[in-house]
C-alpha positions as CSV (number, residue, x, y, z in Angstrom):
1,X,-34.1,19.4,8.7
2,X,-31.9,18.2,5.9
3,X,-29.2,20.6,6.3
4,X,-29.5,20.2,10.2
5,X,-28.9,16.6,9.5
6,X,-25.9,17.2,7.2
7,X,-24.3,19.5,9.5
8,X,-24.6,16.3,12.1
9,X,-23.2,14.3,10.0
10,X,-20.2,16.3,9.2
11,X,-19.7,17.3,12.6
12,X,-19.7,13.2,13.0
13,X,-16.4,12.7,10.5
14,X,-14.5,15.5,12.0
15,X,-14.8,13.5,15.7
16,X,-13.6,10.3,13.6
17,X,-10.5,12.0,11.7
18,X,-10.1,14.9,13.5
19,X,-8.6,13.8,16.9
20,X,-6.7,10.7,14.8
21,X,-2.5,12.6,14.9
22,X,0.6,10.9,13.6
23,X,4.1,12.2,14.5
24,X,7.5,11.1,15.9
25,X,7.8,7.9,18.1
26,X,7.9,9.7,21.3
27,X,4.1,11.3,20.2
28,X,3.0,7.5,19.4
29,X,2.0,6.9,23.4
30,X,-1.1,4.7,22.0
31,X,1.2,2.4,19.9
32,X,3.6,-0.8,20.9
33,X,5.8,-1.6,18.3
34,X,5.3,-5.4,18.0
35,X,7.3,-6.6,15.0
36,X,9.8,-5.4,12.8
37,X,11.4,-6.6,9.2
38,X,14.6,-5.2,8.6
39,X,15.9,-6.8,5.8
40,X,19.3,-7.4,7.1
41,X,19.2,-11.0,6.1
42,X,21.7,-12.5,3.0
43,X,17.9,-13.9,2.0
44,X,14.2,-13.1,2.3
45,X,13.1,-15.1,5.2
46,X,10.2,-17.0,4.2
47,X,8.4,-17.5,7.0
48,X,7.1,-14.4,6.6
49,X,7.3,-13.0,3.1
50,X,6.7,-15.1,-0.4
51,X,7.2,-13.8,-3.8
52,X,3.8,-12.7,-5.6
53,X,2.0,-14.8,-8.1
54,X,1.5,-14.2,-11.4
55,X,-1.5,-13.0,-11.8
56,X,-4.0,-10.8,-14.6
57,X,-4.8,-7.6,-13.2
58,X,-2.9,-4.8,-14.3
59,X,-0.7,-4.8,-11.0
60,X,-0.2,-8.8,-11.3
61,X,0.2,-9.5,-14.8
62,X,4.4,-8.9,-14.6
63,X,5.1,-10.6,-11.5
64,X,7.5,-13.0,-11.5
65,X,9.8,-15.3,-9.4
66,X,12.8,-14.6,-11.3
67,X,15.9,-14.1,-9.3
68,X,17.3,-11.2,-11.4
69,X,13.6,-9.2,-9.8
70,X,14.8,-9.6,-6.3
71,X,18.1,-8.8,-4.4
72,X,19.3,-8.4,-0.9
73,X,21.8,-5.1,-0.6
74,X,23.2,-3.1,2.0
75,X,20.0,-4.8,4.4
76,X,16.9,-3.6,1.9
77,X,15.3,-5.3,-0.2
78,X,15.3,-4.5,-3.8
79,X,12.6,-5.7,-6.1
80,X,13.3,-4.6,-9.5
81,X,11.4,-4.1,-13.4
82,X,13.3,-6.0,-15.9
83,X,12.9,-6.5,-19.5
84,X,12.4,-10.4,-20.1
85,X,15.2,-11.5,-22.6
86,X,13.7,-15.2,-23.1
87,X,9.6,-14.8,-24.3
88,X,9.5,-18.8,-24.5
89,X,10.0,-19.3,-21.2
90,X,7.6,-15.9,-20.2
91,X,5.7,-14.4,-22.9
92,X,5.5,-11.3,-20.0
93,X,7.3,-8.6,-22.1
94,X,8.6,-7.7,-18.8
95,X,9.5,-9.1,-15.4
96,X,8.8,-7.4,-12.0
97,X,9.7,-9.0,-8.4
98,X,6.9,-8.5,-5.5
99,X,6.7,-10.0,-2.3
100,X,3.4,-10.4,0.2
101,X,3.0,-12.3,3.5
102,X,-0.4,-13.8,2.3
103,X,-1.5,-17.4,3.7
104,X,2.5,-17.0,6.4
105,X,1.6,-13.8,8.0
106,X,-1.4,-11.4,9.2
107,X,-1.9,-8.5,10.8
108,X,-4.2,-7.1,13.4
109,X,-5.7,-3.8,12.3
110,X,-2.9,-1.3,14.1
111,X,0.1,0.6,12.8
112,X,2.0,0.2,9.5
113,X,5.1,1.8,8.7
114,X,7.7,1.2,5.4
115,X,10.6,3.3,4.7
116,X,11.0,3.1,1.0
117,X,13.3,4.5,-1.7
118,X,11.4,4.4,-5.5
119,X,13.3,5.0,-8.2
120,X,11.1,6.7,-10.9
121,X,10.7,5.1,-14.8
122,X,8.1,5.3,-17.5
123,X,5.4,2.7,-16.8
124,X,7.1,2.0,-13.4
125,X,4.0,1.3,-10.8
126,X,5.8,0.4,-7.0
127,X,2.9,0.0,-4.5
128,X,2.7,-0.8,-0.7
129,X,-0.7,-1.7,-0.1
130,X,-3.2,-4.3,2.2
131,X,-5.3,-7.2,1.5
132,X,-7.8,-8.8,4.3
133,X,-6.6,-12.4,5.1
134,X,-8.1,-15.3,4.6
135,X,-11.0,-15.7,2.3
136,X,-12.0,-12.4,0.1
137,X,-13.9,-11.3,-2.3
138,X,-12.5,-8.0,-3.8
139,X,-13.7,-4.9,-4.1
140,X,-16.3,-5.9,-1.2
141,X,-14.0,-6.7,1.6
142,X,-11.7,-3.8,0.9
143,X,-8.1,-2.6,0.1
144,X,-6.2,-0.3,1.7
145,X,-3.2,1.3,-0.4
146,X,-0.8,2.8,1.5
147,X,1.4,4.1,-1.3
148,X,0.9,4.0,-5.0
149,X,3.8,6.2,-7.4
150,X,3.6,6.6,-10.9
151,X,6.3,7.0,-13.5
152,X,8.3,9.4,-12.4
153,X,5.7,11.7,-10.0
154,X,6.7,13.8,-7.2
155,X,3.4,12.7,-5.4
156,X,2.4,9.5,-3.9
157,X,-1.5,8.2,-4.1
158,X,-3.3,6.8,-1.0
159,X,-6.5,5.0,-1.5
160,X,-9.2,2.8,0.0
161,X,-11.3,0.5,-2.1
162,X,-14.6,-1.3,-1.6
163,X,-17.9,-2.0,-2.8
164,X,-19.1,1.8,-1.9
165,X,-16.2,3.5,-3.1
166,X,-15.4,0.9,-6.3
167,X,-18.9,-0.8,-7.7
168,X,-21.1,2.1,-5.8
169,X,-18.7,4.9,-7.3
170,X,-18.7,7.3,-4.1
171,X,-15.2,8.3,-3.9
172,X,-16.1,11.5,-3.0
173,X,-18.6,11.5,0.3
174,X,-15.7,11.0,2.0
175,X,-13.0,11.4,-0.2
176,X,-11.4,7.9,-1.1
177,X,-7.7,9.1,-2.6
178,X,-5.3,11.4,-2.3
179,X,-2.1,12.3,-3.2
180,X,0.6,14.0,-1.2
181,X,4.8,14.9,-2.1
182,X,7.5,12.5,-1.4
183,X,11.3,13.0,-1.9
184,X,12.1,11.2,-5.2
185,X,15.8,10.9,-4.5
186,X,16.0,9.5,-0.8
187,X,14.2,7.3,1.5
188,X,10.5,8.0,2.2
189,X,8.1,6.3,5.3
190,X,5.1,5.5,4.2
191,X,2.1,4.9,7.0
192,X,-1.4,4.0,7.9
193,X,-3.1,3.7,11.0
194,X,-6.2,1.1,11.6
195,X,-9.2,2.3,13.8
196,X,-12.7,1.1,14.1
197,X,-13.3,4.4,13.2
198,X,-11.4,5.5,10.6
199,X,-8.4,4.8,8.4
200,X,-5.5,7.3,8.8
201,X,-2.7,7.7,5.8
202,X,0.7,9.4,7.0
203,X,3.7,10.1,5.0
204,X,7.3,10.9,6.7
205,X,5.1,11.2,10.0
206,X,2.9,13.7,8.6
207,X,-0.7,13.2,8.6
208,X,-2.0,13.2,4.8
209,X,-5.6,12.2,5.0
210,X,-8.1,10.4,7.0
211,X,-11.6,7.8,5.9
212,X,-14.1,7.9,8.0
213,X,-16.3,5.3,8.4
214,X,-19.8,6.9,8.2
215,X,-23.5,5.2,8.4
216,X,-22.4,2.4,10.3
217,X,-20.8,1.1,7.4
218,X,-23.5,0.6,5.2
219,X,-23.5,-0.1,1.6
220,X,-20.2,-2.0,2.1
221,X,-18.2,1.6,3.0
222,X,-15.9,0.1,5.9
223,X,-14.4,-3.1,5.8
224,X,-10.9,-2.6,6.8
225,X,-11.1,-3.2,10.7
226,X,-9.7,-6.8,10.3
227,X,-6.7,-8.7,10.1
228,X,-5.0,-8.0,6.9
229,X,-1.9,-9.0,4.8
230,X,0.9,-6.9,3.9
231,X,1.8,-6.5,-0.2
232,X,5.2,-4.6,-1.6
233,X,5.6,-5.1,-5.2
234,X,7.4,-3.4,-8.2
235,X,4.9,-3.0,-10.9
236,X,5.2,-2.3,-14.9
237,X,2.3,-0.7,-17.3
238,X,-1.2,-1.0,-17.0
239,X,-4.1,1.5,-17.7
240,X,-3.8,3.2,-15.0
241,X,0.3,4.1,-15.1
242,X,0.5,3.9,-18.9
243,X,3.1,2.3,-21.5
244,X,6.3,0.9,-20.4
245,X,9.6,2.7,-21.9
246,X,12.1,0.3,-21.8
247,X,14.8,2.5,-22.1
248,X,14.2,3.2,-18.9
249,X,14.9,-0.3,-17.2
250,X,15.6,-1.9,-15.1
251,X,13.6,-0.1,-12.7
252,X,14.5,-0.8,-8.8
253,X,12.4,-0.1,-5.1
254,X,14.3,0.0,-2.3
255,X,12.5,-1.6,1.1
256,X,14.5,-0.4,4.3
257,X,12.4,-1.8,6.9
258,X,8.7,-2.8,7.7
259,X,7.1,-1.6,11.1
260,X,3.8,-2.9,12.3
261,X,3.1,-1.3,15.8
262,X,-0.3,-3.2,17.6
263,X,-2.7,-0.6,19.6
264,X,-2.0,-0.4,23.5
């Protein structure tokens, strides 16, 4: 009975992921594209977008609202690691720029999309990732990371968080994380896809991985069908990426566009 039952389930996941596809625009028949950031502006427009808080995570703990972390080239966005020069006004040792649309603007759950160019650096930590809106309690109500790089890797991480894959340790049963290769010299698109179902990570249009959401969601496994707010930050050291070489700085991450496409 057990193994009839664990056959079931799988059998269950593969319905969930297995019929979820990415691809070109012309495959996306279930997606509108609703709104689009380009970045053409001579400044960030913020009605949307606000720089990050300082805060003391890991990922947090360098941001900063300095000018010299943010610029507006060529219509991207560049948010950059510096090395802070004045430790009485900052005792950061360094400076990183971030931006987030938290408390401006929030998603439905549907299609993200953000063509990115990462330019590689020891202790350099550039993440796209997703927050729920409005009131949260993390890990409980979830994260969803749609790209994570690290130093100078050839691979980008993808990763949910919550109370069942965080405080409950089950990372495994279904797999949490992954990691898939990018171009480290040009422009990458880095993707998800929001069901009730699942959450579906794609990179250059290719499928990477997809989370299930099993057992009805219990033990906190599948918080992420909600509206959510969008994160793009330049990050420096931490546990996780290791020491900061600053040799190495200034660091830069190139935003070409944001796309959020809205289920038909």
């Amino acid at each position: 009975m057990r193994l009839l039952l664990t056959t079931i389930a799988c059998a269950g996941l593969l319905m969930s992921c297995g019929t979820r596809t990415t691809g070109n625009d012309d495959n996306n028949s279930d997606w509108e594209l609703v709104w689009t950031e380009d970045f053409d502006s001579t400044a960030l427009d913020t009605t949307v977008w606000s720089k990050t808080d300082r805060g003391t995570p890991d990922w947090a703990n360098t941001q900063s609202k300095d000018e010299r972390c943010f610029e507006m080239r060529d219509g991207k966005l560049v948010l950059k690691g510096i090395i802070n020069d004045d430790l009485e006004a900052d005792t950061a040792h360094y400076l990183t720029g971030g931006v987030w649309t938290k408390n401006k603007k929030s998603f439905e759950p549907g299609r993200f999309e953000i063509r990115a160019k990462l330019q590689g650096a020891q202790g350099a930590w550039p993440a796209i990732w997703l927050l729920p809106a409005g009131s949260r309690v993390w890990p409980d109500d979830g994260e969803i990371d749609i790209m994570e790089r690290l130093n100078h890797d050839s691979i980008a991480f993808q990763t949910v968080h919550s109370h069942y894959t965080y405080t409950l340790d089950r990372t495994q049963d279904p797999v949490s994380s992954v990691t898939s290769p990018i171009n480290t010299d040009d422009f990458n698109v880095y993707g998800v896809d929001m069901y009730p179902d699942s959450i579906v990570f794609h990179i250059n249009g290719e499928r990477t991985t997809c989370y299930p959401r099993i057992n009805d969601g219990a033990d906190g496994q599948f918080p992420y069908y909600r509206p959510q707010f969008l994160l793009i930050d330049m990050q420096l050291g931490g546990n996780w990426v290791g020491p900061v070489d600053p040799a190495q700085l200034p660091v830069e991450m190139e935003v070409d566009w944001v796309k959020y496409y809205r289920h038909k």
